[in-house]
MARFI-290780 format. One record per residue (C-alpha): residue in three letters; x, y, z. Coordinates in pm, whole numbers, plus 50000, padded with zeros to 5 digits. Example, Ala and Ser with C-alpha at 12.3 -4.5 7.8 and 13.67 -1.06 7.14 Angstrom:
! MARFI-290780
ALA512304955050780;SER513674989450714;
END
This chain:
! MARFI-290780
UNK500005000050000;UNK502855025150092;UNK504525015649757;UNK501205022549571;UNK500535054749717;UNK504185067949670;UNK503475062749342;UNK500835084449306;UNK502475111049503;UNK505255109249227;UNK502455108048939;UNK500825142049106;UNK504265157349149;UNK504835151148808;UNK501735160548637;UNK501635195748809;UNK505325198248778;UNK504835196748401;UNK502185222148395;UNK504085246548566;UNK507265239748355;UNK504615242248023;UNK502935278148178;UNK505655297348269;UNK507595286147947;UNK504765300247716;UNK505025334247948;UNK508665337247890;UNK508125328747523;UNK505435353647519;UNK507705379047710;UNK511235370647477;UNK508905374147167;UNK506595400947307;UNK503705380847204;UNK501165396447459;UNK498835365647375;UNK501195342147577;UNK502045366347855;UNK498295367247916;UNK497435332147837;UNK493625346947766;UNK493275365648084;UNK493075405948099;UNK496115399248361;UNK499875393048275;UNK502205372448413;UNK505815386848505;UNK508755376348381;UNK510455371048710;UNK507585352248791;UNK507485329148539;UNK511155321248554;UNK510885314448939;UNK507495295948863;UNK509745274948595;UNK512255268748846;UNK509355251349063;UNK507855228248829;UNK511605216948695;UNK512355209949087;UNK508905189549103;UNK509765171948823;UNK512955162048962;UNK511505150849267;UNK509125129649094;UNK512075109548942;UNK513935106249241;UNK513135124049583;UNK515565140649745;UNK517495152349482;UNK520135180649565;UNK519585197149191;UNK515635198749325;UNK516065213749635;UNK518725238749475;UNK516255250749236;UNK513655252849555;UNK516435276549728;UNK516445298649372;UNK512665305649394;UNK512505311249741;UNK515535337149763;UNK513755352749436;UNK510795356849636;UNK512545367349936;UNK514185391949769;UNK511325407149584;UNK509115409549874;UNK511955429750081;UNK512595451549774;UNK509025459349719;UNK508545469550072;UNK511815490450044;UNK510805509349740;UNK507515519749893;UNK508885523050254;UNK512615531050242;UNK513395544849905;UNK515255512849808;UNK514785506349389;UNK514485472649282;UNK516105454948953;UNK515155465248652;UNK513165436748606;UNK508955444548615;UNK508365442448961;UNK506735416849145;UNK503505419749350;UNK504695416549731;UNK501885390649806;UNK503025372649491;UNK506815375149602;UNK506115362449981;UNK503885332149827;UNK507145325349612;UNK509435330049941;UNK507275306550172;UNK507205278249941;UNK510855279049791;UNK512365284350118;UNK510065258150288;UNK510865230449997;UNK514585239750013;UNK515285231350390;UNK513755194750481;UNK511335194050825;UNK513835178351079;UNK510905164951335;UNK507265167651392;UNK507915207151473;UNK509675214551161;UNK507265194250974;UNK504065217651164;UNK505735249451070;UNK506255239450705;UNK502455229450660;UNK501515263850861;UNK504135279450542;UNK502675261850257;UNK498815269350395;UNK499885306750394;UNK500805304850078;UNK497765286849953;UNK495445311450164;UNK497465344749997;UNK496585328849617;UNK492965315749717;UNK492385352549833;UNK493965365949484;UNK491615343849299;UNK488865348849516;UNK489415389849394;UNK489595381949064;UNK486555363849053;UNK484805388149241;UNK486675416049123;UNK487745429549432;UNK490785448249385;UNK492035450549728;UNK492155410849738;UNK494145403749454;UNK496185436749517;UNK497705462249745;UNK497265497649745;UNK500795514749612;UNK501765477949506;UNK501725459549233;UNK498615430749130;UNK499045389049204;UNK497565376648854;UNK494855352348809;UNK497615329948662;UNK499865334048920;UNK497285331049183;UNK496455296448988;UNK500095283948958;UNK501055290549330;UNK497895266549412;UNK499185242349185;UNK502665242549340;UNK501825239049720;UNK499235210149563;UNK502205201649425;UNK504855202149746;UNK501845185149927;UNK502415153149706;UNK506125147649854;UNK504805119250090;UNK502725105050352;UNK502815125650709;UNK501185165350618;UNK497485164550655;UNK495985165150336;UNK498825139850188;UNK497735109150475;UNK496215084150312;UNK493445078450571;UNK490365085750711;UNK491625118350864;UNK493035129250555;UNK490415121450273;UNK488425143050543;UNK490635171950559;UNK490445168350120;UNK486985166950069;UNK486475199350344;UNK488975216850164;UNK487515210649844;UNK484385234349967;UNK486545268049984;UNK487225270749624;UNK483345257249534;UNK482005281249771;UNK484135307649573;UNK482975298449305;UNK479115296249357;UNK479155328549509;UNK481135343949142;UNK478225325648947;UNK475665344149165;UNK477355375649155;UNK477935375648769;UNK473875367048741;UNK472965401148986;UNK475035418948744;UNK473495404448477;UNK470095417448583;UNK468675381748661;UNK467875390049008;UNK468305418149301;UNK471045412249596;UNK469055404349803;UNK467405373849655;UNK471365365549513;UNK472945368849881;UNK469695343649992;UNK470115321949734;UNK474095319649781;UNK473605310850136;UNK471075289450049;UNK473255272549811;UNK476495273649998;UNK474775260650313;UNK473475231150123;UNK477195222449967;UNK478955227250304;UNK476215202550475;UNK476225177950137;UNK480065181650200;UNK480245174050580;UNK477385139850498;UNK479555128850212;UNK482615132650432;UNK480265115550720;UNK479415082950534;UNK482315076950398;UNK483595079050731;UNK481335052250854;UNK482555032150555;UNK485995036250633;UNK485075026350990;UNK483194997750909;UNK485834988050651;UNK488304992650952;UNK486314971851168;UNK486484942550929;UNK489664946850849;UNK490754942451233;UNK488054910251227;UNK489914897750935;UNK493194901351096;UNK491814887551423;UNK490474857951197;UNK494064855951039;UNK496084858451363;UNK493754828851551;UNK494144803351231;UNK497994810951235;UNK497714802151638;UNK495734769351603;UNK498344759951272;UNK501574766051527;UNK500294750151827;UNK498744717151593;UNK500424687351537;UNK498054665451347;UNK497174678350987;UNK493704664450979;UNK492704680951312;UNK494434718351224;UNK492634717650881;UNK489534711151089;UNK489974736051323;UNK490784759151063;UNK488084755350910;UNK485284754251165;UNK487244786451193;UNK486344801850849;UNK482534788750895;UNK482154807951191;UNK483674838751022;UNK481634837050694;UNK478434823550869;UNK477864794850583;UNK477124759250676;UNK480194740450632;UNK483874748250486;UNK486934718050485;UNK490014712950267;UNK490184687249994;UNK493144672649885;UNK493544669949501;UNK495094637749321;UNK495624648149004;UNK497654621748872;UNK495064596749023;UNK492034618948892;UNK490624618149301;UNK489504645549560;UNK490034633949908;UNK487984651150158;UNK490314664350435;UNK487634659650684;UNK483874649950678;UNK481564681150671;UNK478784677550414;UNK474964681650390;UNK473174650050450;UNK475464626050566;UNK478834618650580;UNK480674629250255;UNK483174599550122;UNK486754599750158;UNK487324601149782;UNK485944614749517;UNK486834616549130;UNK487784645848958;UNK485524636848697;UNK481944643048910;UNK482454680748907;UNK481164695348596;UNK484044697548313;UNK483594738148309;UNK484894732848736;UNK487354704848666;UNK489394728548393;UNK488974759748603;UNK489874743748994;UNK492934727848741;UNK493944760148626;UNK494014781748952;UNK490674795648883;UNK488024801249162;UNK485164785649133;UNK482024807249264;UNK478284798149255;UNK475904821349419;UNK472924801749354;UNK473394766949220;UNK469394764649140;UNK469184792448857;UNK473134790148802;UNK473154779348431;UNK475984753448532;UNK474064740748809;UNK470264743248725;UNK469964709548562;UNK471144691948823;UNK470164707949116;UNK467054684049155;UNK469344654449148;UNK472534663849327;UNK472594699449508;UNK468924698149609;UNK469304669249839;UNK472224682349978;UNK470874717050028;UNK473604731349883;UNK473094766049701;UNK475874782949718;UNK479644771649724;UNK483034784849637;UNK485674764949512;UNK489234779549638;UNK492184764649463;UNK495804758049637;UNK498444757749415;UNK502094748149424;UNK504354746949170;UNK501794758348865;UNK499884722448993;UNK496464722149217;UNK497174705649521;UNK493784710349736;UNK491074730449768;UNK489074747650033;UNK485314745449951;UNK482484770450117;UNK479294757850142;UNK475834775150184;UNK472464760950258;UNK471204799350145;UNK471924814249811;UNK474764839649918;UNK477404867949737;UNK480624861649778;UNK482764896049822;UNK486174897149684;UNK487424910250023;UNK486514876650170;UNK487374855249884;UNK490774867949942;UNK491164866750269;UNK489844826850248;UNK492414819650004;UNK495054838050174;UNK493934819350526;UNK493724788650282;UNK497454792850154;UNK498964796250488;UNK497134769250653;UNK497834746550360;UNK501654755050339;UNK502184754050702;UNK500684717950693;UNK503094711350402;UNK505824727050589;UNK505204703050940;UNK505194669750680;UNK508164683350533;UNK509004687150905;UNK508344657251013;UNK509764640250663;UNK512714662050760;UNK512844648851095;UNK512534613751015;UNK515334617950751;UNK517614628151019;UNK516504601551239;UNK516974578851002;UNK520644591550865;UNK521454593351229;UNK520654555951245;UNK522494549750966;UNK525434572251041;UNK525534554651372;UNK525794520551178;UNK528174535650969;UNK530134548551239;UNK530324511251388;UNK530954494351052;UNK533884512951019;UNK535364512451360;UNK535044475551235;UNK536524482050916;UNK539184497751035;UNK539954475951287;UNK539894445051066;UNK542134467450792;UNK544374475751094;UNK544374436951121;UNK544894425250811;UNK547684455150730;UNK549644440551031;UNK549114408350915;UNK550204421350561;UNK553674439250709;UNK553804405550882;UNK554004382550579;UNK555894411050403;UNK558764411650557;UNK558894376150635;UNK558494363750271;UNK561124347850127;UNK560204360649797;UNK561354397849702;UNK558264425349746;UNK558094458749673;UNK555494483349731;UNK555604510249453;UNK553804537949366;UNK552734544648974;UNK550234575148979;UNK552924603148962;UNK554164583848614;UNK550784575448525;UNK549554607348550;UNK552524619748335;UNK551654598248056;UNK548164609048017;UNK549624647648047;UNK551024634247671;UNK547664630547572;UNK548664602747312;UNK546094579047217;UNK547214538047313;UNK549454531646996;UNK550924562546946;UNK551824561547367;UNK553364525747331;UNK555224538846967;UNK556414571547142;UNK557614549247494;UNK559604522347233;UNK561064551047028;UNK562234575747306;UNK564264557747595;UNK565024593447747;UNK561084595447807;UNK561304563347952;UNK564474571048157;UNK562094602548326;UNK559004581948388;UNK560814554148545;UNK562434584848785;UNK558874592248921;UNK558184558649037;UNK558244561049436;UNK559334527649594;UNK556924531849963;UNK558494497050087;UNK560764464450082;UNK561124436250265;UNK564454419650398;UNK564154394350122;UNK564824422049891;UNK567884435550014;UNK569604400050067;UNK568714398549678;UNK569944426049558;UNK573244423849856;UNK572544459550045;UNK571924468250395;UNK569084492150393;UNK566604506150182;UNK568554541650151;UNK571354519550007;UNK569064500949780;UNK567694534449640;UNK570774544749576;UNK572464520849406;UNK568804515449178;UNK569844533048900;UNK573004514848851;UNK571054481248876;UNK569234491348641;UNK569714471248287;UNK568304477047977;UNK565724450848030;UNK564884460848335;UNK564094495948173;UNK562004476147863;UNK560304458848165;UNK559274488148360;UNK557854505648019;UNK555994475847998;UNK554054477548342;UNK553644511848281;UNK552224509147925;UNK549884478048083;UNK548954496648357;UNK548044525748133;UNK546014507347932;UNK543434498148245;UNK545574458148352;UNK545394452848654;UNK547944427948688;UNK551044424048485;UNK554034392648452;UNK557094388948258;UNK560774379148296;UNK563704408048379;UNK566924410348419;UNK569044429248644;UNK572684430148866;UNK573264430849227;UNK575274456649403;UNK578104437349355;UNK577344431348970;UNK576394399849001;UNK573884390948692;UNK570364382948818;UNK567314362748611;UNK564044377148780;UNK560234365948735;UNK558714399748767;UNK554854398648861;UNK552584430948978;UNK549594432049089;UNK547764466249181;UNK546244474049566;UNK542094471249514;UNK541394508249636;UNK544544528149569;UNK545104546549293;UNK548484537949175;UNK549104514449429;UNK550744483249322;UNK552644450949490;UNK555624435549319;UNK557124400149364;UNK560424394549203;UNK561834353949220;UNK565204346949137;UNK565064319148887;UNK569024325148814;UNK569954289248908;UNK566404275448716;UNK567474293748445;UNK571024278948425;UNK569164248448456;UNK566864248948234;UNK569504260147952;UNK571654228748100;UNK568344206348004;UNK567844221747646;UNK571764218847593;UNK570874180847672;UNK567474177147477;UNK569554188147170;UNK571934163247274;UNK569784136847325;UNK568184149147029;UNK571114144546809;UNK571604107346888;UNK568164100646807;UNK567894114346471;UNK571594095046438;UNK570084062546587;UNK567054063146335;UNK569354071446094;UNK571294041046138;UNK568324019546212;UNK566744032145863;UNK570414023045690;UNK570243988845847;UNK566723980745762;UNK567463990345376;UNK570953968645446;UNK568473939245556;UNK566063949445228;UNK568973947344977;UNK570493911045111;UNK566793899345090;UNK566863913344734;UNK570123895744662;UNK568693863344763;UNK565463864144579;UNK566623856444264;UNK568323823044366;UNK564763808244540;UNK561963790644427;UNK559013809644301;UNK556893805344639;UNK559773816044852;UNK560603848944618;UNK557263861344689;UNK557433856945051;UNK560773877145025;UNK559343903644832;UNK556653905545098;UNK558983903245428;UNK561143933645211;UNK557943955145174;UNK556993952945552;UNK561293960745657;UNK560723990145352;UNK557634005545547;UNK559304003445868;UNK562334020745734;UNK560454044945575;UNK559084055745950;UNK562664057646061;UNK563744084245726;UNK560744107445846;UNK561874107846219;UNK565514109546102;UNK564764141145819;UNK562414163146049;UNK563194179446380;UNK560584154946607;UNK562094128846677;UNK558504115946856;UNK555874115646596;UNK555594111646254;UNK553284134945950;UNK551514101345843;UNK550264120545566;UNK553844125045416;UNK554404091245488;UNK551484073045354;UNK551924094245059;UNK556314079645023;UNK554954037345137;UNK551924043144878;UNK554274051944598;UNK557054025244677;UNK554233995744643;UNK552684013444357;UNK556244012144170;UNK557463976944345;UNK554003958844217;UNK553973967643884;UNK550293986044031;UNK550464019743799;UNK551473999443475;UNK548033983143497;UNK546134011443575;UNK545464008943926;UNK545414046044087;UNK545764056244457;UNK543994085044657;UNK545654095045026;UNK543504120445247;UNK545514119145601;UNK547124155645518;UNK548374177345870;UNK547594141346117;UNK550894132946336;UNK551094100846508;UNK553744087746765;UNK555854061446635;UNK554364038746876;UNK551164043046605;UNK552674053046312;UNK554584015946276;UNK552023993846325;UNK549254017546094;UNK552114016045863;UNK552473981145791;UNK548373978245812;UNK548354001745471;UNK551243977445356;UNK549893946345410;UNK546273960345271;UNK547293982644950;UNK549643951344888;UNK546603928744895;UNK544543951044697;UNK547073953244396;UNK547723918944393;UNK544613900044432;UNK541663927544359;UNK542023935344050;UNK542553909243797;UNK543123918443448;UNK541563952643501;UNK541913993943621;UNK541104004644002;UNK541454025144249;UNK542904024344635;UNK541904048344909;UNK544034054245222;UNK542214075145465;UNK543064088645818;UNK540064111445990;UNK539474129846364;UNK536404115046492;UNK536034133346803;UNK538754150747053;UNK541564117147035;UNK540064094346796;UNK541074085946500;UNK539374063046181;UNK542044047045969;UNK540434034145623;UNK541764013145349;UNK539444009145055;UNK539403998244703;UNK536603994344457;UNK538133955344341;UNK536293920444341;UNK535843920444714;UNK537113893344959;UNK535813857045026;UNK532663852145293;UNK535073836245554;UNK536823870545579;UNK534033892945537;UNK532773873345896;UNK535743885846046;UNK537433847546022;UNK540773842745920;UNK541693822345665;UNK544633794945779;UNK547733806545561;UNK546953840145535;UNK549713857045703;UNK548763888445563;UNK545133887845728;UNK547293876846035;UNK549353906146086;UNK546473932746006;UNK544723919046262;UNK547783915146512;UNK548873951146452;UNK545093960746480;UNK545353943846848;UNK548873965446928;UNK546654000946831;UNK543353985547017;UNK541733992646729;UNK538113982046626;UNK538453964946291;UNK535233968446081;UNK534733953445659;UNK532503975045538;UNK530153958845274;UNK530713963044912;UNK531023968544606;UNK534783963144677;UNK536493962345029;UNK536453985645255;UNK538803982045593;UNK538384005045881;UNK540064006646221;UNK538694028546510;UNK541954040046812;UNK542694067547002;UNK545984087446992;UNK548004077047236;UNK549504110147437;
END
């Protein structure tokens, strides 16, 4: 309200400030130009020049007051019109008393200059208390009453009220513009007595208002006796009669709206009452449901209507639930959807709007259903006050009349305001109590929390002595190093992964700087009887020096692996004791679960395994060696044995030539096995492929097989077999492919498969087939014939594989043995 009516005093000091500044402007125009029209401004009086320039100096300082009160230009330009005055007031009464000439400026009128000097000097010196502020009104009243008198002349042309004999004349303008400025000084603020904004002062307006009326009436009845409409006496009657009737319509006007003001007063002080009591019963309640009832029972009293409650609103479930249970006719349900009201009250109470119905049987959004639904509840007028928060309807406080009934504004207001507070101090004890649960609740937990890690900490204290413990008794070397300062320098590079790792094998001086920012935190005896040094100083010390080339590759290593997001890390390292002694290490880190950076690092001498384990290769080769030299010789002796058979076959009978030939095929495919160990680096296990492909070939050329048109296919490519295997499958294919050329195909082409297939993780299928006549019955039912020694020794060697032997059915034969590979 203050803010409000400081505004309008600034409006009204600018509006009449403007005037002024616009009136005495035209006069000086009128003066500069001699334009007598503007000097006059259409009265038979003139304003002065002095005057108009002091009058412009007074609506310029109201101006400036309007924008910003308290201005120092404003009251400067105050000072300038009242020592204008001042001085024109003293020099008139000097020229006419004491001989003293004034400026050569036109003279002011002395009542004109001491109106000027009253104000100015008044507006130019701020009231310091309620004295100062007294004698300033008495000023600017002074003032008034000198120009009211002027104007009062003028109207009534009186000559010794607008002027003084031997002096000069206050003009109508003037008379008007020095009203205009006290109006004008009036406006500064709250505190003089027509400026309160209050009963006293609307008062004090209104009476004042009746001076320049009465003035007036009695000029109108004046100008008609001159006119010749009517005598004075009848004039003087009827101006009494007329300015007795204003003065008493005045004082009645002024009298009821007094009584308004009172009344308006009263209810305002019943309305803060009302305001102060639901505040008390919402600070001293501490249950929600029975502070909204009290509130409310409240508000009934207070509005006189038959019930009023809050009703929570669900708008995401579409319900109204009834805060408590006041209703007409029964008890009103707990919940209610959104969807009973009428759609025009749903989209209003959901936009903020209040809902008002003075009479819900001729209300055109009521009438049809009064008879059904408001009728029985004798309800005829309600209100619907929405709650909001957050641009959202959250409840609503319903009124409720059995009566039709007009709802003010005043006490809508004052509902919803009493609605808001009530509402958001509820909301503020849940949040409260939320609040204080919270707390109890984190207190709870930071209690638990509190005792978990007193735990913690006491099991960590635990397990880090037991840690230190097996530390520094391990027999193994451990160090306890810190990475992050090197880490953090390789991301500073900003490298991607592969240009890093390029950049760390390219620059060994970047390396050489990383590896300097590794902090070693501990080590354990173990490591300085490695590395031969007394202490850990020492050991620091002499680090660099220890430090190898590989031992530089290694670290670049963890650090690129631990870069990269690895955890752990292993490799072989070398490195020298203090002494120079040359040391194998297996390196393996690990980093500490919860510490950036943090890592453990084992280092095992294997310099003895190492010498070892080059000893046993040194042998292997060895070893090695002899056996390729002992196949060797056993593959020369076999083809020895082959070529004496080969002498001797000629010399024997026919029947005893082919059993040579057949006893020098089986030594051939024997040697054979020996050549492959002998000519590749295994010395264990022989390509079978490679060999089939060599024993195939040798019968093929040795039994005349390819002259008669008898082809062979091998498919055991990429299979290895232990000699163990590879002998014994070797003379099967030997004894079978010799079989097949020799008996299978009589006087005519075929063909001979050797196959050798994974079936499974370790077992293998050897197959021998051919597409010849086929073999007897007896054979086919796995029966040996007697005097086949051929038959005999498949099935023997079969037996040393532990091989299932299967004879397919034909066309042809088809042999098939089922073994696993021996390890």
């Amino acid at each position: 309200m203050r803010a409000n009516l400081a505004t309008r005093y600034q409006r009204r000091q600018l509006g009449i400030g403007a005037t002024l500044v616009v009136l005495s402007a035209l006069a000086m125009v009128g003066w500069a130009l001699r334009v007598p029209a503007l000097t006059h401004l259409g009265l038979d009086t003139h304003l002065k020049l002095l005057t108009a320039f002091t009058l412009l100096a007074f609506g310029t300082a109201l101006v400036l007051e309007a924008r910003r009160p308290g201005r120092r230009a404003a009251r400067a330009l105050w000072a300038f019109g009242g020592v204008v005055g001042a001085l024109s007031f003293v020099g008139d009464l000097g020229s006419a008393y004491f001989g003293i000439a004034q400026t050569g400026w036109e003279p002011i009128a002395p009542n004109t200059a001491l109106c000027l000097a009253l104000i100015g000097l008044t507006m130019s010196v701020p009231a310091r208390g309620p004295k100062g502020q007294r004698l300033g009104d008495v000023a600017l009243s002074l003032a008034a009453f000198l120009a009211f008198i002027a104007l009062s002349g003028h109207l009534y042309s009186v000559r010794a009220l607008h002027g003084l004999p031997g002096f000069g004349s206050m003009a109508m303008q003037t008379a008007v513009a020095v009203l205009l400025t006290v109006a004008g000084a009036r406006s500064s603020g709250p505190g003089q007595l027509l400026s309160r904004d209050d009963a006293v002062g609307r008062a004090a307006r209104r009476l004042t208002l009746g001076a320049p009326l009465l003035v007036a009436v009695g000029g109108v009845f004046l100008a008609g006796q001159r006119a010749g409409l009517y005598q004075t006496e009848f004039g003087l009657a009827l101006m009494v009669t007329t300015s007795t009737a204003l003065l008493l319509g005045l004082a009645l006007w002024t009298a009821h709206l007094q009584a308004r003001a009172t009344d308006a007063m009263a209810q305002r002080i019943a309305d803060q009452r009302l305001a102060l009591r639901a505040t008390e019963l919402v600070r001293v309640g501490t249950e929600p449901s029975e502070v909204t009832l009290a509130v409310a029972e409240l508000l009934r009293e207070h509005l006189a209507i038959d019930a009023c409650y809050f009703s929570q609103v669900d708008e995401a479930r579409g319900v109204v639930r009834v805060q408590h249970g006041s209703s007409f006719g029964g008890a009103h349900a707990a919940e209610v959807p959104i969807s009973s009201f009428s759609p025009s009250t749903t989209a209003d109470v959901l936009a903020g709007k209040t809902v008002v119905n003075v009479d819900s049987a001729v209300d055109l959004r009521t009438a049809d259903r009064y008879a059904a639904h408001y009728g029985p509840l004798q309800l005829r007028a309600y209100a619907l006050l929405p709650l909001r928060r957050d641009d959202q309807t959250v409840a609503l406080l319903n009124l409720r009349s059995s009566r039709p009934r007009v709802w003010s504004a005043e006490e809508l207001a004052l509902m919803h305001e009493v609605g808001e507070k009530t509402w958001l101090a509820l909301e503020s004890q849940r949040a409260h109590a939320a609040r204080d649960q919270a707390l109890a609740e984190l207190e709870a937990l930071r209690v638990d929390l509190e005792r978990r890690v007193e735990a913690r900490s006491a099991e960590l204290k635990s397990s880090e002595a037991r840690f230190r413990a097996l530390f520094d008794a391990s027999p193994i070397s451990l160090w306890e190093y810190d990475f992050s300062e090197a880490l953090e320098a390789m991301r500073a590079l900003g490298l991607p992964p592969d240009a890093l790792e390029r950049r760390l094998r390219a620059d060994d001086a970047l390396v050489a700087t990383l590896v300097k920012q590794l902090k070693i935190l501990a080590t354990n005896p173990a490591s300085l009887a490695l590395f031969e040094v007394p202490d850990l100083p020492t050991l620091l010390k002499l680090r660099p020096k220890m430090h190898l080339a590989a031992t530089v590759a290694t670290i670049r290593d963890e650090l690129l692996a631990l870069h990269s997001g690895a955890v752990s890390y292993a490799a072989e390292t070398s490195a020298e004791t203090s002494s120079g002694v040359p040391l194998r290490l297996q390196l393996r880190l690990q980093l500490v679960p919860g510490l950036s950076g943090r890592a453990v690092i084992s280092l095992i001498d294997i310099t003895a395994q190492t010498r070892r384990d080059g000893q046993l290769r040194a042998s292997l080769r060895e070893k090695e060696v002899l056996l390729k030299e002992v196949n060797h010789r056993v593959k020369n002796n076999l083809q020895v044995i082959s070529s004496l058979m080969n002498l001797q076959a000629p010399s024997l009978p026919e029947e005893a030539r082919a059993i040579f030939e057949a006893s020098q095929s089986r030594v051939h495919s024997i040697a054979l096995v020996h050549e492959r160990l002998y000519e590749t680096n295994d010395v264990t296990s022989v390509d079978f492929g490679k060999y089939v492909h060599s024993l195939v070939a040798h019968l093929g050329h040795s039994l005349d097989g390819l002259s008669r048109g008898v082809s062979t296919e091998v498919a055991v490519d990429g299979v290895q077999l232990p000699v163990n295997q590879a002998v014994p499958c070797g003379l099967i294919v030997n004894e079978l492919v010799t079989n097949a050329f020799k008996h299978a195909f009589p006087a005519r082409e075929g063909r001979v498969c050797i196959g050798l297939k994974q079936d499974g993780e370790k077992r293998l299928v050897l197959s021998v087939a051919d597409d010849g006549v086929g073999l007897p019955g007896d054979v086919r039912a796995h029966r040996v014939r007697a005097g086949s020694l051929g038959m005999e020794l498949v099935h023997t060697f079969a037996e040393q594989l532990d091989a299932r032997v299967e004879v397919l059915p034909g066309p042809g034969t088809t042999f098939t043995f089922t073994f696993d590979r021996s390890s």
